[in-house]
N, C-alpha and C positions, 0 to 999 in steps of 0.2 A: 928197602923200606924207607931210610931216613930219605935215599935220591927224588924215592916218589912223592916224600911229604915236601920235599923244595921245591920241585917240579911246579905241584898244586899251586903254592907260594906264591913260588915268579908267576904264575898263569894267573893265579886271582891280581896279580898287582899290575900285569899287563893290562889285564881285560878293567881296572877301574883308572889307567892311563888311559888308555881307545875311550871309555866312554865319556870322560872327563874330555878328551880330546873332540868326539861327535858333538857335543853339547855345544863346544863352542863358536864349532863352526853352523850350527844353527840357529845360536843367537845373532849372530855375523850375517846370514842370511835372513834369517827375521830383519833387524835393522837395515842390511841394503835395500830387502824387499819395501822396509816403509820411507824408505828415503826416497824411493824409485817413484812408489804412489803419492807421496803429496807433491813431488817435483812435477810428476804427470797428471797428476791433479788441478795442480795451479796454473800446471801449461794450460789445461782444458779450459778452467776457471778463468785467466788471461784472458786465452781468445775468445772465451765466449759473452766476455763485455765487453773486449775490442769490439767484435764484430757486434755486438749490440749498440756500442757505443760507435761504430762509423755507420749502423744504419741510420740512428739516431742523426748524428750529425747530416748526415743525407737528407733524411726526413726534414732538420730544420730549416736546410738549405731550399727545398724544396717548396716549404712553406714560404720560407723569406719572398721565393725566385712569383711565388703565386700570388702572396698579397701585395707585392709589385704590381705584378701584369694584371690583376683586380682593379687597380687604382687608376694605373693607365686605360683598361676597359672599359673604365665607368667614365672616364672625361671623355671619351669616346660619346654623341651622339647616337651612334647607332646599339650603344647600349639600351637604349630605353629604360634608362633605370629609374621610376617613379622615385617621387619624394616621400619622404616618410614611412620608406618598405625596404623591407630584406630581399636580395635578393642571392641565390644562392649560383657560385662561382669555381667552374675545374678546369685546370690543366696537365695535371698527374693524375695518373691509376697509381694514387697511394690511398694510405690509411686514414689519410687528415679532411678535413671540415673546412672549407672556406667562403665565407659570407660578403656580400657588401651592400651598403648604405648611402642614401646621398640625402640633405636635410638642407634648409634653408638656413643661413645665420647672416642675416640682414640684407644685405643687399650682394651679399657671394654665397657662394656653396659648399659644405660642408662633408666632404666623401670616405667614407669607413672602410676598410677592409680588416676580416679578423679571418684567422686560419687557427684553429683547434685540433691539437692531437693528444690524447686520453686526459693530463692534467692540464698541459699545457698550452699555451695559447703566442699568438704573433698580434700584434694590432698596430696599426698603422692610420693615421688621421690627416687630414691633410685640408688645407682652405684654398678654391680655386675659383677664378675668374673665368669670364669669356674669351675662347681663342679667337672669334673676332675683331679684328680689328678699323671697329665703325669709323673710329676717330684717329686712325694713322695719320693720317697727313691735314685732318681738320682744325681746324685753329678758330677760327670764328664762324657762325652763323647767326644772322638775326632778322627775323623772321617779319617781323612790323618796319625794316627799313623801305617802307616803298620808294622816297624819296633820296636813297640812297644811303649810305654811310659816310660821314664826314670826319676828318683826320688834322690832327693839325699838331703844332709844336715836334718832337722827336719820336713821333707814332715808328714802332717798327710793328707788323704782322707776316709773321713767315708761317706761310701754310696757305691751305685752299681758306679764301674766305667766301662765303655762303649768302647774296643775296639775291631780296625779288626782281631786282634790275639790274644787277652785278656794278652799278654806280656807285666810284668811290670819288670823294669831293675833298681837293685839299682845300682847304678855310684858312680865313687870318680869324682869330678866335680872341679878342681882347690885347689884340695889337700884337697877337703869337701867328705865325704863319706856319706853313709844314717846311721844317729842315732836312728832312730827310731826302733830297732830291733823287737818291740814285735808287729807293727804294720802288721795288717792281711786285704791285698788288697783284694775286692769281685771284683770280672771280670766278665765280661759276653760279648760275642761276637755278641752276635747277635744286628738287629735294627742299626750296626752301620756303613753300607756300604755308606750310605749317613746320611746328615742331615737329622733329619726330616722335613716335610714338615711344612711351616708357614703358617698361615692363610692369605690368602694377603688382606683379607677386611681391616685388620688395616692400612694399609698405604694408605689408602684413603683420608687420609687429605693430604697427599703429590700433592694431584691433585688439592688443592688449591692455588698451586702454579701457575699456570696458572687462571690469575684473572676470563676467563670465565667462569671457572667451580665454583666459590664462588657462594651457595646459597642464594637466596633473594639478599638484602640489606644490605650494608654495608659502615662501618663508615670510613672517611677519617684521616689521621694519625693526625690531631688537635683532634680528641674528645678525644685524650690521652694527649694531652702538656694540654688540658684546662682544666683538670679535673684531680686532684689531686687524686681519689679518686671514684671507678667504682665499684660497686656489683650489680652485675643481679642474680636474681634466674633461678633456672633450672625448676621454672614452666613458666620461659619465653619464646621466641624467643633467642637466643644466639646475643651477642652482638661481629658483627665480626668487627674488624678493620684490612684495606688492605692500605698497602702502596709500593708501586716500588721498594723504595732505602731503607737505614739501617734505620733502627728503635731501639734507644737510649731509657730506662726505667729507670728513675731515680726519688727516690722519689715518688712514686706510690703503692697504694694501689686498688690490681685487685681480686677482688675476683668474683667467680663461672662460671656462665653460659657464659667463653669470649671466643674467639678463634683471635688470634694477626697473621697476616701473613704478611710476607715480603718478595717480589721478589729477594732479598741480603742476609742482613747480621742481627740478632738482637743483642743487648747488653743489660744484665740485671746486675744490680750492690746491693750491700747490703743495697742499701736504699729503698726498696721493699719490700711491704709485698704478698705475693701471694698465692694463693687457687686453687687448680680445672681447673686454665684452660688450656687454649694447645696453643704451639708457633709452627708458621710453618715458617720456612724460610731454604735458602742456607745453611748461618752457624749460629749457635746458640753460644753466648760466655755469660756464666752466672759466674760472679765474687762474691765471699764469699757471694752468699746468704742462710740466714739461716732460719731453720725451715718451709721450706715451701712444699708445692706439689705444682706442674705441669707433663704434659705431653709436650717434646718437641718432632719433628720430621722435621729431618734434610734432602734435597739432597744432604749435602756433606758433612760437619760434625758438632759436638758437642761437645765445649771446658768445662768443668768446673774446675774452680780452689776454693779449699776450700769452697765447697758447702757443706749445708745440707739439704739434700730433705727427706721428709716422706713418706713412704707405703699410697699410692699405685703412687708413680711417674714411671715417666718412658720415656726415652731417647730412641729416635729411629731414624738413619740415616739408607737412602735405599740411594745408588746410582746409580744411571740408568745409566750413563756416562762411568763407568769403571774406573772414577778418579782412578789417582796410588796412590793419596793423603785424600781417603776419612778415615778419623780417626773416632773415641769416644774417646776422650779423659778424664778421671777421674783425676785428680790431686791435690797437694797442701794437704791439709788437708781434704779434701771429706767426707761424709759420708751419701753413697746412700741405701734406701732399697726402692726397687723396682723391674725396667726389666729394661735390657740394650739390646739392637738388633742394630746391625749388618749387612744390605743385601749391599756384595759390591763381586765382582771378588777375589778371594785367593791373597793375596799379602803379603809379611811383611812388604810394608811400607804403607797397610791400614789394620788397625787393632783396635782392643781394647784394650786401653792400660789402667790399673788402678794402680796408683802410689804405693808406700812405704808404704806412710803417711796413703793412702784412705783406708776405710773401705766399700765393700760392701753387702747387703743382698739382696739375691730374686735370680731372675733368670738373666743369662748373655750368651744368644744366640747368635752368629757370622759366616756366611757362609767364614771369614777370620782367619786372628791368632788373639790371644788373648793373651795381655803381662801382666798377672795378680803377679805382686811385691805384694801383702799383700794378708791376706784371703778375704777365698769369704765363706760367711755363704750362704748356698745354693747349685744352682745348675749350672755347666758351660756345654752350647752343643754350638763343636763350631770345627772348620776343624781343626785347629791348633794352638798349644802353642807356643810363641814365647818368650826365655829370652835374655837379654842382662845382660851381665857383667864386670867388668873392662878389661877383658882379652879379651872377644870373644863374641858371638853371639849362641845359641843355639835353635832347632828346638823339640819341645814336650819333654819338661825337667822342674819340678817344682822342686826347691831347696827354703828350708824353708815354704812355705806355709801352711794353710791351708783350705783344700777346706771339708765344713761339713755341707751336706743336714740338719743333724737333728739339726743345732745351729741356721736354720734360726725358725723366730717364728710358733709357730701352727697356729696362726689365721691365716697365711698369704695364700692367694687365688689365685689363676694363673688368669694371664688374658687370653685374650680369642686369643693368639697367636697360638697355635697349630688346633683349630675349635672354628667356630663358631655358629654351633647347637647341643651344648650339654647343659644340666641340666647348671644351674647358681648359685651361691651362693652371699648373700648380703656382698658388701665389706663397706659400708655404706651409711646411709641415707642424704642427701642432702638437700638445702633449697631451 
């Protein structure tokens, strides 16, 4: 009897050893088992935003590789791609949206591509010229020289020069004769019976001068006095300000997408920093500013004294009126590389006049005279040369100049003055 009550004993005390002993190796299995599922959980969770995250990347790449070949499609000619239209653009079976754009901004053009995928988006802008090249090797043309063109003092002209009898006349000119003896003119007569023809879409901003024709909405002449300080991107709306009367800039910082128009007069002075955008008014008078681009365009004229403007600016008075007095004036210390144009009636007292002092590069077009006193790196097409001297006054006669297609830079890109459905090339990319 006592054997079998110790027996019991031991037996109950084993059996709450074993169970104590079961229990723990199921907590031990509980715990591997959840070690096992968040570690294989997180592996899941890992790769399944890696591989989210390299579609993604994929996807962006894709997008980048499209609103590339968008940009290049549309300088593309055979694009057809209307101004002031969307047109829609694929080269992937993906999931993304890709658009593009092409819009006038003075005398270049202005090409969009945006790629959209759920939130996100790519945009790319860009400002391009004309791929051809009208004026490669042109250096002079003038078009009213019937009786030749006359040269005299250290004339150099390296390029084709362009006239109606391909007659060049070395002069003794106020007791100067031509030194340049070993200098070998290339002539060519043809093309040179008239100007050629200009694109007239680029003076469309000129029609902003009549306030109805200003697109959308626009800012009255306070959102420039209260604001020190104006940058719009060209993936915006353009920010237009109109005002009646003269419009003073002083102290201002304007950068990209702006266009400023004034039914008078504007004044920009060298406390100005400026970018990209375009001035429309009457007359344009821009004092020592330095380093900057714009496009201006004048109905009557454009004074600049000791400017310096960068490629790709560009000055352009049209006069519709026949003013006797509509000028381009260059002066002071200048130094433009750009386009300079010209649309006024033949006269000598409306012209282009580019000072002593000034320096210009690019192209300098004028259905008038042209009073060019220093070189022109580039090209001039223009009716007539006009010089003045202590002595007298002279009609297509260049003494000391020179005028040299191939000194202007290589990169440099015609704007879209001569047409504007040809091939394009990127003059640069934009914010």
């Amino acid at each position: 009897m006592l054997v079998s009550c110790q027996l019991r004993k031991m037996t109950k005390k084993k059996i709450k050893i074993k169970l104590r002993y079961d229990g723990g190796i199921l907590l031990y299995a509980i715990f591997i088992t959840f070690i096992v599922a968040v570690f294989t959980g997180t592996l899941v969770l890992l790769f399944y935003y890696l591989n989210r995250n390299t579609q993604n990347f994929l996807i962006y790449n894709q997008m980048q590789d499209e609103v590339k070949s968008a940009i290049q499609y549309s300088l593309s000619s055979e694009s057809n791609l209307a101004y002031d239209s969307i047109q829609s653009f694929k080269i992937y079976d993906a999931p993304f949206k890709t658009s593009i754009a092409k819009k006038s901004w003075g005398i270049f053009d202005i090409i969009y591509a945006r790629s959209i995928f759920q939130s996100d988006s790519i945009e790319i802008v860009c400002l391009a010229g004309s791929a051809e090249k009208y004026t490669n090797d042109l250096a002079l043309s003038v078009t009213n020289a019937q009786n030749g063109l006359k040269v005299s003092g250290k004339t150099i002209i390296e390029g084709n020069i362009y006239l109606p009898n391909s007659s060049i006349n070395k002069v003794n000119i106020e007791g100067r004769s031509f030194e340049n003896i070993d200098q070998q003119f290339i002539t060519v007569s043809d093309r040179t019976n008239m100007l050629p023809s200009i694109n007239e879409k680029i003076f469309h901003p000129l029609n902003y001068l009549q306030k109805e024709n200003i697109p959308g909405l626009f800012y009255s002449l306070n959102y420039i006095t209260s604001n020190d300080s104006i940058v719009n991107s060209f993936m915006k709306s353009p920010v237009i300000i109109y005002h009646s009367g003269n419009i003073r800039i002083e102290n201002k910082t304007l950068i990209g997408n702006i266009i400023i128009i004034s039914d008078n007069d504007v004044y920009i002075d060298n406390s100005c920093n400026i970018e990209n955008i375009i001035v429309i008014a009457n007359k344009i008078h821009i004092t020592e500013l330095k380093e900057s681009q714009l496009q201006c365009f004048a109905g009557q004229s454009i004074i600049l004294n000791s400017v310096a403007l960068r490629y790709p600016s560009a000055l352009v008075v049209k006069d519709s009126y026949n003013n006797p007095e509509s000028n381009l004036i260059v002066s002071g210390s200048s130094n433009i590389c750009g386009t300079l144009i010209h649309i006024t009636k033949p006269s000598v007292k409306s012209k282009i006049i580019v000072s002593k002092e000034s320096q210009v590069e690019g192209i300098i077009y004028s259905t008038s005279f042209v009073e060019l006193n220093n070189n022109l790196y580039g090209s001039l097409i223009c009716y007539g040369l006009y010089v003045q001297t202590r002595q007298n006054n002279y009609e297509n006669l260049i003494i000391d100049n020179e005028i040299n297609v191939y000194k202007r830079s290589k990169y440099y890109i015609e704007p879209n003055i001569f047409s504007s459905n040809n091939d394009k090339k990127i003059i640069q990319w934009l914010n």
